[in-house]
C-alpha positions in Angstrom: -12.4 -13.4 31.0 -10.1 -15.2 28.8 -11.2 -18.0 26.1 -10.6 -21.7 27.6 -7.9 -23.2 26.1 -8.2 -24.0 22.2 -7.8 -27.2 20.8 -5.1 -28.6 19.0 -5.8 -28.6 14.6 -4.2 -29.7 12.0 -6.0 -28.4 9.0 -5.8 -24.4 8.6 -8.0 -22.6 6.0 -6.3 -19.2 5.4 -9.0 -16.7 4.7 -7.1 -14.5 2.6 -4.7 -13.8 -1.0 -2.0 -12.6 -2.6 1.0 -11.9 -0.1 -0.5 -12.4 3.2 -2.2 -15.9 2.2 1.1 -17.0 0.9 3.3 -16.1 3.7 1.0 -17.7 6.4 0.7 -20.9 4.2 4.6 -21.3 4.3 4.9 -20.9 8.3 1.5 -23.3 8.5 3.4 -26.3 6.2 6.8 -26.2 8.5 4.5 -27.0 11.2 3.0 -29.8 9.8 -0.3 -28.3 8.9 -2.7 -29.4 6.2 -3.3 -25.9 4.3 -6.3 -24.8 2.7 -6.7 -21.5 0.2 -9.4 -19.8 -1.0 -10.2 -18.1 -4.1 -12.5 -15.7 -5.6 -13.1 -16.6 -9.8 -10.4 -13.3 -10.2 -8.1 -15.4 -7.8 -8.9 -19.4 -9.8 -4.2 -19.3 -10.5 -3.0 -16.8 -8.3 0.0 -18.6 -6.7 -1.5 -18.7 -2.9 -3.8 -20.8 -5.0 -1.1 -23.2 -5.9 0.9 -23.4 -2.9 -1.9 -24.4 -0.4 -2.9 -28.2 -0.3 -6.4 -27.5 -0.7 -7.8 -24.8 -2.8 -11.6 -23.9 -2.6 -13.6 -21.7 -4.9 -15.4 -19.1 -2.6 -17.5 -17.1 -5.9 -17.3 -14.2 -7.7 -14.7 -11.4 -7.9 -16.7 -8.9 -6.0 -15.4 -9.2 -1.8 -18.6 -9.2 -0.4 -19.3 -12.4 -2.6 -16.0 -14.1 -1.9 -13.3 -12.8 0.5 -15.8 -10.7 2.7 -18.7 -13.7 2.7 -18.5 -15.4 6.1 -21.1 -18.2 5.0 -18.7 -18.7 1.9 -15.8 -19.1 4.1 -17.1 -21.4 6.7 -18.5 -23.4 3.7 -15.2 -23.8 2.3 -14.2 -25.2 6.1 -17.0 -27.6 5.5 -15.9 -28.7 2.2 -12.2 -28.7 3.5 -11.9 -30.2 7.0 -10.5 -27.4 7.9 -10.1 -26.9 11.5 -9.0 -23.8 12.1 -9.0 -20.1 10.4 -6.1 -18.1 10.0 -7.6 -14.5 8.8 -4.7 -12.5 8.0 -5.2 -9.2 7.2 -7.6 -6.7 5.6 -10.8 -8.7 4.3 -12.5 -10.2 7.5 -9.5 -10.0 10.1 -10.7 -7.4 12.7 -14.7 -8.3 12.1 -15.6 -9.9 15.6 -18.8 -11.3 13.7 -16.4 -13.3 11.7 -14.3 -14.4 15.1 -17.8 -15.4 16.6 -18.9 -17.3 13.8 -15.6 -19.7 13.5 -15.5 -20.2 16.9 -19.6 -21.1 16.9 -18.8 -23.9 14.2 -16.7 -25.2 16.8 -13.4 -24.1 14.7 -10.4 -22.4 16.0 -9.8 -19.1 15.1 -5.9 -17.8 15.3 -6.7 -14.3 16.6 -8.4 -12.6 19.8 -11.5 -13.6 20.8 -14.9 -11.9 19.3 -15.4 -9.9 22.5 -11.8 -8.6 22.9 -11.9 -8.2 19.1 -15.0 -6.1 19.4 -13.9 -4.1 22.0 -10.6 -3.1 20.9 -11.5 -3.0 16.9 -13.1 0.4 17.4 -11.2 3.4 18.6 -13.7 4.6 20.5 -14.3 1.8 22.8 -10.3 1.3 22.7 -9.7 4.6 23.8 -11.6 3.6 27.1 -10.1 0.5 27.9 -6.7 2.7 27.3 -7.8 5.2 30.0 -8.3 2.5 32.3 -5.0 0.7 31.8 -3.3 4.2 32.8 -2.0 4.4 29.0 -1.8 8.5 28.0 -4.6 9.8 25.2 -4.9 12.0 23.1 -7.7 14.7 23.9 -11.1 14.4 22.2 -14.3 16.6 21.6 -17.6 17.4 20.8 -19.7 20.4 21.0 -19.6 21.4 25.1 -17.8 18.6 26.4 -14.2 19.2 26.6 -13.5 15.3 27.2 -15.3 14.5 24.4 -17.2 11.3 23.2 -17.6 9.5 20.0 -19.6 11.4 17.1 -22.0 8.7 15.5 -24.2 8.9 12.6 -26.9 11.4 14.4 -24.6 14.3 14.1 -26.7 17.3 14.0 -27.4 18.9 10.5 -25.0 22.0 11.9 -22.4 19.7 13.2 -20.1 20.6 16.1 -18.5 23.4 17.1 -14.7 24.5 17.4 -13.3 22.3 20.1 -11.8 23.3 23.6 -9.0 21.9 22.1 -8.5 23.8 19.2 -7.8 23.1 15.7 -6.5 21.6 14.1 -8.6 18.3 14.5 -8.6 14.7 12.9 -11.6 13.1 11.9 -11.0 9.2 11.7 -14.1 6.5 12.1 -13.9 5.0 14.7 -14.1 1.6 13.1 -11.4 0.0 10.7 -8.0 1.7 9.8 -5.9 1.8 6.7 -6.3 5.6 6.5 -9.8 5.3 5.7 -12.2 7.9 6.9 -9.2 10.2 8.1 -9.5 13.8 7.6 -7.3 16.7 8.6 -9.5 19.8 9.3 -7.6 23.6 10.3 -10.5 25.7 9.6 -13.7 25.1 11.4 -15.4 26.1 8.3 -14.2 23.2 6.5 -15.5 20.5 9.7 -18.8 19.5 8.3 -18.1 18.6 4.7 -14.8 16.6 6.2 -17.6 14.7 8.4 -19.5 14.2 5.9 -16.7 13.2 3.1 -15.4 10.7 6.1 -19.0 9.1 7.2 -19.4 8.4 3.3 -15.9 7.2 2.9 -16.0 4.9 6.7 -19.2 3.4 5.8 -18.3 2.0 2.2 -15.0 0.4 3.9 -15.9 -0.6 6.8 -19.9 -0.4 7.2 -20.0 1.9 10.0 -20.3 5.9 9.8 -19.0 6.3 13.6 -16.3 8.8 13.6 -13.9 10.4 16.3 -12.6 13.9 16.4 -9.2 14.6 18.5 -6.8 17.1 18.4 -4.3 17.1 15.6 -0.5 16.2 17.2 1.4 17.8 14.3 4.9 16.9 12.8 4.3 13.2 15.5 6.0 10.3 15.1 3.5 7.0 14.3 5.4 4.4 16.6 3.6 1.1 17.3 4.4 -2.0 19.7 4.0 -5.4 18.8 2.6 -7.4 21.6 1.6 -11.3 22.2 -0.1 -13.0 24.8 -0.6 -16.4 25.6 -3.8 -18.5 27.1 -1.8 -19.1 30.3 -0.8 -15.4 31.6 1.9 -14.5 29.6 1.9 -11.1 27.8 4.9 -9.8 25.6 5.9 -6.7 23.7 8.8 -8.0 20.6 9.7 -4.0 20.6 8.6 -1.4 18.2 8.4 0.0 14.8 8.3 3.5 13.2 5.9 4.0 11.1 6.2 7.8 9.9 6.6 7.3 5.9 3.0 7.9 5.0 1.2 10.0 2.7 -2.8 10.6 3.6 -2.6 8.5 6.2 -1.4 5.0 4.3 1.8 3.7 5.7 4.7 3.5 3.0 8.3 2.4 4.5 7.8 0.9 8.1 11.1 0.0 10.5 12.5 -1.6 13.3 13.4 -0.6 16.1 12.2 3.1 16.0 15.5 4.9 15.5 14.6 8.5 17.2 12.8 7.8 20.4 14.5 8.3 23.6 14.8 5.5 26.2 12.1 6.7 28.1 9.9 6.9 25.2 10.7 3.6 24.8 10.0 2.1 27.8 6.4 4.3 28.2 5.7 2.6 25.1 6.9 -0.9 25.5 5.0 -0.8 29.2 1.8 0.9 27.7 1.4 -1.8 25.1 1.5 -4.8 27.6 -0.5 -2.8 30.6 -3.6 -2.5 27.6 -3.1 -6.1 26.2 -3.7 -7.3 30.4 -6.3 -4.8 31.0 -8.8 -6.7 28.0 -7.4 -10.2 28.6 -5.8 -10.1 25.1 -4.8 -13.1 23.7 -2.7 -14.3 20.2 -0.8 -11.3 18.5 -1.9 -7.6 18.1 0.0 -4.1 17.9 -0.6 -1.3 20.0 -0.2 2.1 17.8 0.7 5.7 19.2 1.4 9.3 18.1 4.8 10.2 19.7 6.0 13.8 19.9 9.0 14.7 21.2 8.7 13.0 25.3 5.0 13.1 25.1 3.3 9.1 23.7 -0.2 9.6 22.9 -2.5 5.8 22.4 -4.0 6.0 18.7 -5.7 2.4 18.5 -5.1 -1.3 18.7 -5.1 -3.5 15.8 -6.4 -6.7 16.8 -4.7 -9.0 14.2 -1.2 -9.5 12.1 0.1 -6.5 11.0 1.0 -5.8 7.1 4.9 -4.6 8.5 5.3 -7.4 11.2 8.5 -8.7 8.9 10.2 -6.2 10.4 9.3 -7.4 13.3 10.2 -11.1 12.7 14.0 -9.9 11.2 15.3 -7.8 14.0 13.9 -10.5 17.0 14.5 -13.7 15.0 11.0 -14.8 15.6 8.5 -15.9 13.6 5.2 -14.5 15.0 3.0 -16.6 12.8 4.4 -19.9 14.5 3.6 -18.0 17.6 0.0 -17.1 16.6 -0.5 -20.7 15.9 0.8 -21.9 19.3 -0.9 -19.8 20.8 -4.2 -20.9 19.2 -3.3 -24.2 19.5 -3.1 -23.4 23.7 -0.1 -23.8 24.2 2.2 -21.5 26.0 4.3 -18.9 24.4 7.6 -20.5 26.2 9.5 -16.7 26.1 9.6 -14.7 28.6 10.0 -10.9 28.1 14.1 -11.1 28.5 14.4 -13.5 26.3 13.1 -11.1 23.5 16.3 -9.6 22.1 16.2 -6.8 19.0 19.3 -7.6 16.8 20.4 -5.1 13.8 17.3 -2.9 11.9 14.7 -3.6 9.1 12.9 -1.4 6.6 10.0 -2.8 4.7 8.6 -0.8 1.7 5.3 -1.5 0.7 5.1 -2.1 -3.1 1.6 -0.3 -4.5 0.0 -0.7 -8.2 -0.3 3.0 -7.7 -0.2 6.3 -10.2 1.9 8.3 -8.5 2.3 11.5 -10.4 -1.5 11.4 -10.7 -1.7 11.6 -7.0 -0.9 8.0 -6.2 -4.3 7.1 -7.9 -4.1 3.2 -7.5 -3.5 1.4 -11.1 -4.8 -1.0 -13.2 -3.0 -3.4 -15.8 -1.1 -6.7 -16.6 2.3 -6.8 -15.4 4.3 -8.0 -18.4 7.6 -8.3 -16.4 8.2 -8.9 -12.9 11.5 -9.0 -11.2 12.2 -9.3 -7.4 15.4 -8.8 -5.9 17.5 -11.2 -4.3 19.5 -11.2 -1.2 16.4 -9.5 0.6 13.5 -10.8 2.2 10.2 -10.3 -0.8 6.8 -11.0 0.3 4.8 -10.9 -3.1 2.5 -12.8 -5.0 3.1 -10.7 -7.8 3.5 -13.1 -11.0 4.4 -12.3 -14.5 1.3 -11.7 -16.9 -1.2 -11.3 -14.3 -3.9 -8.6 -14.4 -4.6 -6.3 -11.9 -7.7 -5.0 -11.4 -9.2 -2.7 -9.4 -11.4 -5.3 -6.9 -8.8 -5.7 -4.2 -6.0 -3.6 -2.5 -3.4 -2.4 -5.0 -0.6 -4.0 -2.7 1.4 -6.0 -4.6 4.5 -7.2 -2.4 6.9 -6.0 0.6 10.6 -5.7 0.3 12.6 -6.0 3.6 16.3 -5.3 4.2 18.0 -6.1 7.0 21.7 -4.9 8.4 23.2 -4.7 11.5 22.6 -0.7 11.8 19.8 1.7 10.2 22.3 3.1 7.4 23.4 -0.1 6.6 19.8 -1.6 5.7 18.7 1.8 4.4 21.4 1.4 1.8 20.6 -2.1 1.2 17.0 -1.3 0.6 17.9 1.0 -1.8 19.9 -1.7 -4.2 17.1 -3.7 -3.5 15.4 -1.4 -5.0 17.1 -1.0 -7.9 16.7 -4.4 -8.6 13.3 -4.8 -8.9 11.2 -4.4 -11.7 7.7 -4.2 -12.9 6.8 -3.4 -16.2 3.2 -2.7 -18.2 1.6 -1.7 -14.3 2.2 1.5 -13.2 4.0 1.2 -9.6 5.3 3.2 -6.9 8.9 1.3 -7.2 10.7 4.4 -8.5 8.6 6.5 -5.3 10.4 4.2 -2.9 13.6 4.1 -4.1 13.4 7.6 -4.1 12.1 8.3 -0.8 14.7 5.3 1.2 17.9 7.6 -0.7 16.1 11.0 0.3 18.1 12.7 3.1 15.1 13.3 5.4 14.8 9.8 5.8 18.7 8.8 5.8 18.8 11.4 8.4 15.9 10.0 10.5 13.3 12.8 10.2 10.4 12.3 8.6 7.4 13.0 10.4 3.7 11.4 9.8 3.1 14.5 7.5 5.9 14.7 5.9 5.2 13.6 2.7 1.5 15.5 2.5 2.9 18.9 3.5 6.6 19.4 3.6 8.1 21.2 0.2 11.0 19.4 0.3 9.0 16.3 -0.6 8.5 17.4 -4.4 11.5 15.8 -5.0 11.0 12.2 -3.7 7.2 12.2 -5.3 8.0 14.1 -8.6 8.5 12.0 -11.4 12.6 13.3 -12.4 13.5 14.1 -15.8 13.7 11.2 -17.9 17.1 9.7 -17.5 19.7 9.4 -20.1 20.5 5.7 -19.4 16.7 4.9 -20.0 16.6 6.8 -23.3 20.1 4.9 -24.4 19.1 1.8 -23.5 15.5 2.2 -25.1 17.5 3.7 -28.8 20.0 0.3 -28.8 16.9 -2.0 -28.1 14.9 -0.7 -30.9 17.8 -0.7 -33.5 18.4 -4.1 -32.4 15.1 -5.2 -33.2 14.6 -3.4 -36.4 13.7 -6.1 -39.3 12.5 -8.5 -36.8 9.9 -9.3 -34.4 8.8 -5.9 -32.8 7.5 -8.2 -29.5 10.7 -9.7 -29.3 13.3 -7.8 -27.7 16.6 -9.0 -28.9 16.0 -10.5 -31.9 19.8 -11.6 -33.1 20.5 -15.3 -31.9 22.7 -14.5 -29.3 21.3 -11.0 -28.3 24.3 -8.8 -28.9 26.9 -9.0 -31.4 30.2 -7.1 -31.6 31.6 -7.8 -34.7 29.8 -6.0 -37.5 31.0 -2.6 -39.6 32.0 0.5 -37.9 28.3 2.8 -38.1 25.7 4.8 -36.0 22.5 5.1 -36.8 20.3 8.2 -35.9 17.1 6.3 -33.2 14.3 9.0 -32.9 11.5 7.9 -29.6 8.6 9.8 -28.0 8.3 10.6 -24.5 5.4 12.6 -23.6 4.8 14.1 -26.9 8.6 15.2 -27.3 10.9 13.6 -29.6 14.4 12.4 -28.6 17.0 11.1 -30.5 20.4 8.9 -30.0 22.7 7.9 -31.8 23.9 3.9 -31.6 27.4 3.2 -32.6 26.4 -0.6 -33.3 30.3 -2.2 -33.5 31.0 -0.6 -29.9 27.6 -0.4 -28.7 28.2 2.9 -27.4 25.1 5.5 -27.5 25.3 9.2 -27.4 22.3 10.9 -26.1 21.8 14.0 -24.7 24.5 14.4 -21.7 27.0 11.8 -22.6 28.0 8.5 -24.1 26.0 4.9 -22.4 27.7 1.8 -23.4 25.7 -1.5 -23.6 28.2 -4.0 -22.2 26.2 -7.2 -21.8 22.2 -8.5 -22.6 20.7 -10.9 -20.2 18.6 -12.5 -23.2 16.3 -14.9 -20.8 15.5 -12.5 -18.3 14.9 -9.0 -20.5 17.8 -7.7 -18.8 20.6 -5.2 -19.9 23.6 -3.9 -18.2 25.2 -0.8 -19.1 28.2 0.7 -18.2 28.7 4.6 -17.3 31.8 6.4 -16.1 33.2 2.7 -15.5 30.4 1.8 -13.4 27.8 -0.9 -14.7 24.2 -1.0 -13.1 21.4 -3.5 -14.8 18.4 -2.4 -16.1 14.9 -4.3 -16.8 13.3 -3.4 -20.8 10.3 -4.9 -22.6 9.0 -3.9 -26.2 5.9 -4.2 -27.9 4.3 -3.1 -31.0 4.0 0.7 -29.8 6.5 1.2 -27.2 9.4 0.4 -25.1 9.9 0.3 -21.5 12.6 0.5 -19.1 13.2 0.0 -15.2 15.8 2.7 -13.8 16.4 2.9 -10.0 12.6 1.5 -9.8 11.2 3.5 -12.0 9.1 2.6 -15.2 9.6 4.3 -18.3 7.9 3.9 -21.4 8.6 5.3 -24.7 7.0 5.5 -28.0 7.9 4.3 -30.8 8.7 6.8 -34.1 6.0 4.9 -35.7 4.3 6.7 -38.7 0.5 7.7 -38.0 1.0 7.9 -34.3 -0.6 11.1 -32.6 1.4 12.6 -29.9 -1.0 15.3 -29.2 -3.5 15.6 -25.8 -5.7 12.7 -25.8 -8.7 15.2 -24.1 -9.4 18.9 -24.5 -8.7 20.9 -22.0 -12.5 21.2 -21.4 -12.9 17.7 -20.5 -13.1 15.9 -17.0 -11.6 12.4 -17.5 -12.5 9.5 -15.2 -8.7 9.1 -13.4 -9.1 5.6 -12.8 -11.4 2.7 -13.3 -14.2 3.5 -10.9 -17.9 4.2 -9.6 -19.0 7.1 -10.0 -21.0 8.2 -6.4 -22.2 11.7 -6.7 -22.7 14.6 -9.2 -22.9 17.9 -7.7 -24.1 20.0 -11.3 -25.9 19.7 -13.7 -25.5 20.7 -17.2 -25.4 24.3 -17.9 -24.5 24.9 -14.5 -21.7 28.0 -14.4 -18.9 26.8 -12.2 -15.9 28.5 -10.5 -12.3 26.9 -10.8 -11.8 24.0 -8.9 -15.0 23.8 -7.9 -16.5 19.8 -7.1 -18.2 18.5 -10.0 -18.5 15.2 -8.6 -17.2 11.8 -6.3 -15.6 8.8 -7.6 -14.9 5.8 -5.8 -12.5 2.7 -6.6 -10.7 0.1 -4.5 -12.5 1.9 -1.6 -11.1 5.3 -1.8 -13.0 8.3 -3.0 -11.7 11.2 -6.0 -13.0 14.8 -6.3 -13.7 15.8 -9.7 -13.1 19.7 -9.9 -13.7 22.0 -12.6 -10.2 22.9 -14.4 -11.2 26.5 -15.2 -14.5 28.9 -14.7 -16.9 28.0 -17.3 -20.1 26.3 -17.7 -21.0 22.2 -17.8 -21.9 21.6 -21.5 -21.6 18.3 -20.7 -22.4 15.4 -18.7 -21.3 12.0 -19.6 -22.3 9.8 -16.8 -24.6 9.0 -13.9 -24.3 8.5 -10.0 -23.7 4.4 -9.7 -22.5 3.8 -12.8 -19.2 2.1 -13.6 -16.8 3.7 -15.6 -13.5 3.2 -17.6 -10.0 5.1 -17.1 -10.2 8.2 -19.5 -13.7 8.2 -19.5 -14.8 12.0 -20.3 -17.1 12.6 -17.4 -17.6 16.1 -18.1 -17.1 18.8 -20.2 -16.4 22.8 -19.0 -16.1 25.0 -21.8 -14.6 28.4 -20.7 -16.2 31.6 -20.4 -15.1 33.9 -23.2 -15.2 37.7 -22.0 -16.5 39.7 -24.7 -14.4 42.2 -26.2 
């Protein structure tokens, strides 16, 4: 049945940070609403802090203390006045406890209800409904049951057999999403440790070990429809997006429309979505996701709140689907009707991570020194300059969204976007990004969901390139121009660049991964020869750490910082930092080879030897976990575990040596 009508509010607590919060507080003010934020002790100046009208203290950094503390939140609604909870997404947004416990306080809650929530927040219970509605599956298993049903957390010990459906099989829990608890599995000898590895992983995200098996579609298309329905009867799809840019399952460039599927694809899809949203009486805004392949559309889940790439959404329909979440939870009608929904032009969004990616897209920890967002595009950030990242919360940082009136044309204007943004003393995956939008699997439309994990061709767009000779130019001129003068300051004559001056070059020597380079800076011309050619500095943007260069007659602008030890430059994205030729500094490994570093900032959740143990290479040593996904901590040759630097629950720093595996020497 659906919820009786809502009443109207004017106070809206937005249960949420960073990008999200901020985004929903704009759309809340332009509709005359009263805005409250709330903010963990890590959060006490983040800048969805500042922009709401109200800001209240929920506790502690941890997320179960603060952004995951229902009691917290609905005190803060107390404290407030608020009337009504937006929840955003990630955090609390697809927790039906959390629906039922706003709506018991007698506060509105802009979402579905608790019971729709509940139903269609787990892929198991959605897959149901989705049979009902007439809306195509994909097959399922367990051991003897060719239909399948959901495997919970009384698995047997042997765990199930190959399916009727053959391999190879996903494992995915059944609650939550976000790529957690997702396991590809070709061999049936590998099925029970990937069950087990996913129960582990489910149940420290989303506090419930219930997974799902189904057959593997390989080389699909992830296409999902954006639907919205109304108190009074009215349910609407605003068309779909392609979501194929992933890697393990985590969604990296997301687009509107879906520029491969065929008309009738389309339509399935578009039908599908609204036949699901009527069969559970959904009401407010949701998205319907699928695995398409070729003609065939297969129903993956239902995602029972605002979606991270609903921009896309918002800039090919002209619509602003918060306003409609909130007029719809106010109970008023929609006032569309499905014609009226028109998609205009295409938009890519790229999702911009704190992430290590040629460690493996490790997420990354540190204070972004410098922070540049690009204009002429839509940015949804909350990324500010000097702020610390930590490891407590999702490693997002912002979205960047281009828009154009055809694919190619906001392709190419997502890559200058790209281009011009810059982050600097946080490791990103800007450079990954720009990359991957200019690679020509994805200009020419065919990346599929696996692209990036299997195909070979994908070295290219995830390998860091060979360092570029405008970065190593630009890093030479910097440091000459700062020599004598403050080493933190990176243009330190008055006016940042001087022409005038005697005709001379001197000899810059910098370190890059234990290498030395050298250039040589023709200071009167500001010309630099390095290593494939001549740079010329033509112009320094003194307030904003910027320098353009000009090569071949072409000028492009790059970010730089310097400190004490280093300096760094943005290029197409991509950070690069250089050492200084300082006397004293070591440029040699800081580990042996032996050693087993911690790879990021972590817990530590299983050890698998102990010391003196003989291991094979590449055998597990142990399990890390940090901002809820888990690391395998292999053996890097044969040898034996002479030792062992830290035990299961215990927190531990990046580079921490957790252990050591001297070699086995043959005798001769």
């Amino acid at each position: 049945m659906r919820e009786l009508l809502a009443r109207p509010f004017t106070t809206l607590l937005v249960a949420n940070r960073g990008e999200i919060a901020r985004r929903i507080i704009r759309t809340a003010r332009a509709a005359g609403l009263r805005t409250v934020g709330v903010y963990s002790d890590a959060d006490s100046t983040a800048a969805h802090v500042r922009e709401a009208d109200v800001a209240v203290r929920l506790g502690p950094t941890a997320p179960a203390q603060s952004y995951l503390s229902i009691d917290a939140i609905l005190r803060a609604c107390e404290a407030s006045g608020a009337d009504a909870v937006h929840p955003g997404y990630g955090f609390l947004s697809e927790r039906s406890a959390f629906a039922q416990a706003v709506t018991d306080a007698g506060l509105v809650f802009v979402g579905p209800s608790a019971s729709v929530m509940e139903a269609m927040g787990r892929k198991d219970h959605a897959r149901e409904i989705a049979e009902r509605a007439g809306v195509p599956v994909v097959p399922r298993f367990v051991e003897g049951d060719p239909h399948g049903v959901p495997i919970g957390t009384g698995v047997p010990s042997d765990g199930p057999q190959a399916p009727p459906v053959g391999y190879p099989v996903l494992v995915k829990a059944a609650a939550g999403g976000g790529g957690k608890g997702m396991r590809i599995v070709r061999d049936p000898a590998d099925l029970d440790a990937s069950i087990t590895s996913a129960r582990r992983e489910t149940i420290s995200a989303f506090g419930d070990g219930t997974l799902l098996i189904e057959q593997y579609v390989e080389h699909g298309r992830h296409v999902e429809v954006q639907v919205i329905a109304d108190q009074h009867g009215t349910v609407l799809h605003l068309g779909e997006r392609d979501c194929s840019v992933q890697r393990r399952h985590q969604k990296v460039l997301e687009e509107a429309p879906a520029p491969t599927i065929s008309p009738g694809v389309r339509r399935l899809l578009h039908e599908s979505s609204v036949a699901l949203a009527r069969e559970v009486g959904y009401v407010n805004a949701g998205t319907v996701e699928f695995l398409v392949a070729g003609d065939q559309a297969y129903f993956l889940e239902m995602n029972t709140r605002l979606q991270v790439e609903h921009p896309v959404t918002e800039e090919v329909t002209g619509l602003d689907l918060v306003a409609l979440q909130l007029r719809v939870a106010s109970g008023e009608p929609l006032g569309l009707s499905q014609d009226e929904v028109i998609c205009r032009g295409h938009a890519i969004e790229a999702r911009v991570y704190a992430e290590d990616v040629p460690a493996g897209f490790l997420p990354a920890t540190g204070r972004a020194e410098v922070v540049q967002w690009p204009c002429g595009v839509r940015v949804d950030a909350a990324l500010d300059p000097g702020q610390l990242v930590g490891t407590a919360y999702d490693p997002m940082l912002g979205k960047v969204i281009s828009y154009g009136p055809t694919r190619e044309a906001a392709r190419r204007q997502l890559v200058a976007a790209l281009d011009a943004t810059g982050v600097i003393g946080l490791g990103t995956n800007l450079g990954f990004l720009r990359r991957m939008a200019a690679s020509p699997a994805f200009t020419a439309g065919e990346v599929h969901t696996a692209w990036l994990d299997d195909d070979p061709a994908a070295v290219d767009v995830i390998a860091l390139p060979e360092l570029p000779r405008e970065v190593l130019a630009v890093s030479a001129w910097a440091l000459l121009r700062v020599a004598g003068t403050d080493p933190a300051h990176p243009f330190g004559a008055a006016d940042g660049w001087r022409l005038a001056g005697p005709a001379a070059s001197t000899l810059v020597r910098l370190w890059h991964r234990g290498e030395a380079l050298t250039a040589r800076v023709h200071t009167a011309t500001g010309d630099v020869d390095v290593p494939g050619g001549c740079v010329r500095i033509v112009r320094v943007h003194r307030s904003q750490g910027r320098v353009r260069l000009s090569i071949d007659g072409l000028t492009h602008d790059l970010s730089i910082h310097l400190d004490a030890a280093t300096v760094s430059v943005v290029w197409q994205g991509q950070t690069w930092t250089l050492e200084r030729d300082t006397v004293g500094v070591d440029h040699a490994e800081r580990t042996r080879d032996a050693d087993v570093p911690a790879p990021m900032p972590g817990t530590l959740l299983a050890v698998q030897v102990a010391q003196g143990d003989s291991v094979t290479a590449g055998q597990t040593l142990g399990v890390m976990e940090a901002m809820k996904m888990e690391l395998t901590l292999t053996a890097p040759h044969a040898g034996v575990v002479s030792r062992m630097a830290a035990t299961v629950g215990a927190q531990v720093p990046l580079g921490h040596v957790l252990f050591t595996v001297d070699p086995v020497v043959e005798a001769t």
